[in-house]
N, C-alpha and C positions, 0 to 999 in steps of 0.2 A: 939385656942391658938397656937401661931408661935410655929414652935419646933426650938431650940436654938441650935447655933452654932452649939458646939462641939457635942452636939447628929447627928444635919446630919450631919456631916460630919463624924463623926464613921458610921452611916448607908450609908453614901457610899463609906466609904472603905469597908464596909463589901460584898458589893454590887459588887464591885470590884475581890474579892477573888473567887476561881476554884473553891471550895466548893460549892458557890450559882449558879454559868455559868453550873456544874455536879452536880445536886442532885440526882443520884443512886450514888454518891461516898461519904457518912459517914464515920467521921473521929471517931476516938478513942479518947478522952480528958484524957485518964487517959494511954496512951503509955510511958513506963519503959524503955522498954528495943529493940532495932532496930526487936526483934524476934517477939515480941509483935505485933508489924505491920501486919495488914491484907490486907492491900493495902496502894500504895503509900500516900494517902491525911493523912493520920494517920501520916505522919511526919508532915505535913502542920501546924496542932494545936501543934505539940510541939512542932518546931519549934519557931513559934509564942511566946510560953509560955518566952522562954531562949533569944528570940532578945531584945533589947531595939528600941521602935520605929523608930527611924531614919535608923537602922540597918535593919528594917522590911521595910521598904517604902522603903528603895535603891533596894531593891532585887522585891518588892513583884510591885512597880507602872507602870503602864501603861502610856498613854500619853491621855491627855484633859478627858473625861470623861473614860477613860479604855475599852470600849467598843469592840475595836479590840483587846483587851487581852482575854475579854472574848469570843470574837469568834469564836477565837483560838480554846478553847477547846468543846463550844458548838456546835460546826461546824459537830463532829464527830455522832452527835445524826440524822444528817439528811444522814447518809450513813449506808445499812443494809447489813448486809454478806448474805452470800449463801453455808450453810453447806452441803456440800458433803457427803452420808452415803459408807458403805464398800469400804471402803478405806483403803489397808493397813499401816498404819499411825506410826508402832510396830518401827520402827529405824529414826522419825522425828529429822532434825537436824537443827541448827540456823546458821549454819555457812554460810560463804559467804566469796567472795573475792574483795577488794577493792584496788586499783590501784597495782594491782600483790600480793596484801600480804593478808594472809589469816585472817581471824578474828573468835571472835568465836560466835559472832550472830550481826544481823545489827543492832546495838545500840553503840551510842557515846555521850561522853561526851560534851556539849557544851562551848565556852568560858562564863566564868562570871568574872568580875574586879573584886577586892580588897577581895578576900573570907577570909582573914584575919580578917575581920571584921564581920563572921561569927563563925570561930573557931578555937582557938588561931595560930593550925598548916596550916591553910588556904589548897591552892593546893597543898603542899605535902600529907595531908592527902588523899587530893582526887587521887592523882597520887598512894599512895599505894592501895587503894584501887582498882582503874582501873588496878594497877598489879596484885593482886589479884585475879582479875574478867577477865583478858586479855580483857580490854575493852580499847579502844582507847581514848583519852584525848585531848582536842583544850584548847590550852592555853593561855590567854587574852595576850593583848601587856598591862593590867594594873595589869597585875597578882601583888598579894603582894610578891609572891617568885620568884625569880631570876628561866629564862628557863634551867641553867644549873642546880641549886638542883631540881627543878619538875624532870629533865631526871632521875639524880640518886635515886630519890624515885621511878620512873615509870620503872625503868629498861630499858626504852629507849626512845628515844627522843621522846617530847611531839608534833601534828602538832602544828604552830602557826596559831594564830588572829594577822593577824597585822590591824592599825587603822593607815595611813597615816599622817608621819609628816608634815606638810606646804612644809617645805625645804626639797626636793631632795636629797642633802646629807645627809641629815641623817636620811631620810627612807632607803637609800644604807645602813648604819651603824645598823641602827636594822634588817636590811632583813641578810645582812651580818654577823651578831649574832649568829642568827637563825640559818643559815645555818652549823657556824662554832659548835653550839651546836648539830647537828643530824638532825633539823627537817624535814621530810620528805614533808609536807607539807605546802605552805604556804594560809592560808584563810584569803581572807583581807574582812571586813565590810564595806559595800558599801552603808548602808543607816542611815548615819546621818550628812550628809555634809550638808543639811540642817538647824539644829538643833533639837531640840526637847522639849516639854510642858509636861514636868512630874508634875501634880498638887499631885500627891495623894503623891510621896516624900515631896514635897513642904511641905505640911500638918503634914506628918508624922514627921517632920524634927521642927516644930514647937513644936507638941506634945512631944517631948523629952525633959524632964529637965536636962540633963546632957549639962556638959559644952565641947559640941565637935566641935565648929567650926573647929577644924582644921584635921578634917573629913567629911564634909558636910558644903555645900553651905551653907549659915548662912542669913536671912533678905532677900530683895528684891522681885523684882517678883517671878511667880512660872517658870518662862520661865529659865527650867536646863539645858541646851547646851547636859552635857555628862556627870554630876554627877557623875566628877571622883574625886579619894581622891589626896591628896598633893604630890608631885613627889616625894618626901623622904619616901613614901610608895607605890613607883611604879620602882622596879629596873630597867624594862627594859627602861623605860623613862633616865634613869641618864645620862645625859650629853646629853639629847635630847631636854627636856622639855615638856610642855602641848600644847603644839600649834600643835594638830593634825587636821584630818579630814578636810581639805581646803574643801571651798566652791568653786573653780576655778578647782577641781579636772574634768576631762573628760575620754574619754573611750580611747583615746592615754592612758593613763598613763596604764592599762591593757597591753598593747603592753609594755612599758618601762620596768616595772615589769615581764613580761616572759621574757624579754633579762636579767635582772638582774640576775634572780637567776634558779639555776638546784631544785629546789623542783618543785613541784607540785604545780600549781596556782588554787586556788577555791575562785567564788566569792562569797559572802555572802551578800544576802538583797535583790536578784532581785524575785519576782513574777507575772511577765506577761511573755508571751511570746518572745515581742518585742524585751524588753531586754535581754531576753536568746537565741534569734538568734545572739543579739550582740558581747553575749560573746560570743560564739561559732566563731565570725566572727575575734574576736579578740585574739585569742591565748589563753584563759580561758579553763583549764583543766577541771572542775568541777563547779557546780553550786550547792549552799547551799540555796533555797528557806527558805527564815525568813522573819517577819517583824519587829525581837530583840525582842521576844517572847509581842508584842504589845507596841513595848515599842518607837518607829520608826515616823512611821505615823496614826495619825485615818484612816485608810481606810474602815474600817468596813471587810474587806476581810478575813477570817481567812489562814493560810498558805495549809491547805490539799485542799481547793477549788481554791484556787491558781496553786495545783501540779499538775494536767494534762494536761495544757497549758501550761507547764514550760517542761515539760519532752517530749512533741510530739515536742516543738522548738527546744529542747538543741540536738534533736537526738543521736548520740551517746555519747556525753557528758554525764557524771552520773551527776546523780541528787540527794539530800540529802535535809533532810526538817528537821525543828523545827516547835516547836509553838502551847505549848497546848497540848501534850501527856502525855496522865497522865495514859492510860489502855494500855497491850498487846494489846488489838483490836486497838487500833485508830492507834498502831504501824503496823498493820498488813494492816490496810487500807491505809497508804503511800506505802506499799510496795506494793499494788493491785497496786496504781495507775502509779508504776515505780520508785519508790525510789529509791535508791540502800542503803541506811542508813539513820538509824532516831536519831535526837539527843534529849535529854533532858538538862534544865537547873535548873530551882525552882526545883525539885522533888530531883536532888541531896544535892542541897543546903539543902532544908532542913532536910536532911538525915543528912551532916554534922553540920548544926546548933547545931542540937538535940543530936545527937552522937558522930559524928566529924568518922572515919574512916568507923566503923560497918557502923554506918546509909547509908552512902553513898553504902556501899557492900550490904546490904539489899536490898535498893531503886533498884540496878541493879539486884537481884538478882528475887524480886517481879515482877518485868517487862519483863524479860525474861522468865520468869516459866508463864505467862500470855498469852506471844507471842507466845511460843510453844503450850498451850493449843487452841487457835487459829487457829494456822497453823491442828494441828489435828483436831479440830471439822471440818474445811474447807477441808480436805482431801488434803493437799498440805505441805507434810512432806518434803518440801525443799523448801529454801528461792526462790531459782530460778523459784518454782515452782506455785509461785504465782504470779495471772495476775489479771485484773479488771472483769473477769467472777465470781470472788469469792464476787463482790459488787454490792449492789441494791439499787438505789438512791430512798431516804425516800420522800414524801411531808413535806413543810414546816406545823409544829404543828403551 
């Protein structure tokens, strides 16, 4: 008997979800309260529980069959530590320093658009929290809240995402925003000039019976460009418009972008080599290894087996990665391989789905108390202090 539509396609969304890519990571279906949480995937199902589909598939799809979403986090199963015994481990600290300024462990917030459509107070919520937590905040150029209220809830300027408008003037006009709001950094997103094949939005976006076109692509192919919401719910677009990410864009414009602005330029979306000589060749402060947490290209590649040919090219350029961290260890294993900071995205989000403030100070708070456990069993009681002797490459299961 054919099994009928809507079942597969619920079984491969299901298919699709971090839960089945990590099965040592069991979630909790009956989580209360952010305390409740035993590990980060326990937001995952409540999350889940409080989105309305459309809201769940913007956050949660991959691109063509999800597969390098799921790599992402399955990737980490084929890399084994190397625990170090008598070690005095008694004063292990997270701290580290990133472009002169101190932090208080290498974890960062990733940009994600319209989180308004997650929870009513969107990225201000999550900027108190990252206050809270002194964790550092990337803040979309589709943010729902204007970069100036995120500063006043974060207590100081958030870095930016920027996503290039077509017209030159007025990428100047939003880089010049930015600037004039505090950011110290600017991270532009380098991988969807292309476009992109979100099916499982697509899908999810059908499955919605609420009447939200004018939040979501509505009818036609599943082919979503950028699956962004309407400019009257994207401040920092106003008077810009949606006509970002040029297909015509080149690695001149890297070079235009460091004369433009005194922040910090980090690129976002490169994973070979190749291209992180480039940046390096082109005036690029930093390199943010992603593939938009699978959301980019099928490449099948996940981002941590990406990292050590990005980090021996970028040479002294820091390096920073997404994509798929969901345990202190697999944080711990970018940082073997030369990270300098790890970001998350889905794992905060659904911290604020579910909770909206708490959840997100949870989420950061589970991942750090995970990280530091880590760093102790490894005998490497300083960020600095970890190197790729602390990893042991697995055979494929």
């Amino acid at each position: 008997m054919p099994i009928p539509d809507s079942r597969r396609d619920f079984l491969r969304f299901l298919a699709a979800s971090p839960l089945f890519a990590r099965p040592g990571l069991a979630q909790d279906p009956a989580l209360a309260s952010p305390a409740e949480a035993v590990n980060i995937m326990d937001f995952e199902a409540a999350a889940r529980r409080v989105l309305p589909p459309a809201h769940w598939g913007y956050m949660a799809t991959g691109v063509d069959d999800d597969l390098t979403l799921q790599a992402n986090s399955g990737a980490f199963r084929r890399i084994g530590l190397v625990p170090r015994r008598l070690v005095d481990v008694s004063r292990a600290s997270l701290k580290t320093e990133i472009f002169g300024e101190a932090w208080e462990s290498p974890l960062f917030l990733c940009p994600v658009g319209a989180q308004k459509a997650f929870h009513p107070e969107g990225e201000a919520a999550v900027a108190r929290a990252a206050r809270a937590k002194s964790a550092t905040q990337i803040l979309s150029t589709v943010t729902s809240v204007a970069v100036e209220d995120v500063a006043k809830s974060l207590g100081r300027a958030p870095w930016f995402q920027i996503y290039i408008p077509s017209e030159w003037d007025k990428t100047e006009r939003l880089v010049r925003r930015a600037e004039a709001a505090g950011c110290p950094v600017l991270v532009w997103t380098i991988d969807l000039f292309g476009g992109r094949n979100t099916e499982t939005l697509a899908r999810s976006i059908r499955r919605d019976t609420r009447v939200c076109g004018s939040c979501h692509p509505a009818g036609g192919p599943a082919l979503v460009v950028a699956g962004l919401p309407p400019a009257r719910e994207t401040p920092m677009l106003d008077g810009i418009g949606s006509s970002i990410n040029p297909a015509f864009a080149d690695w001149s414009w890297v070079e235009r972008l460091r004369k433009l602005t005194r922040m910090k330029l980090v690129l976002k979306g490169i994973d070979n080599a190749a291209d992180a000589r480039l940046a390096r060749e082109h005036g690029a402060d930093g390199i943010l290894v992603s593939n938009h947490g699978g959301r980019a290209t099928e490449t099948l590649r996940a981002t941590i087996d990406c990292l050590p040919e990005v980090v021996d090219a970028a040479r002294q350029i820091p390096v920073f990665i997404d994509g798929g961290f969901r345990r202190g260890t697999d944080i711990y294993k970018a940082l073997a391989y030369g990270a300098r900071a790890v970001g998350i995205g889905r794992p905060y989000i659904w911290g604020l789905s579910a909770f909206g403030q708490p959840g997100v100070e949870r989420v950061i708070e589970i991942l750090r108390a995970e990280l530091l456990l880590a760093m102790r069993e490894c005998g490497t009681p300083t960020v600095a202090g970890i190197t790729r002797a602390s990893l042991l490459p697995l055979p494929a299961r």
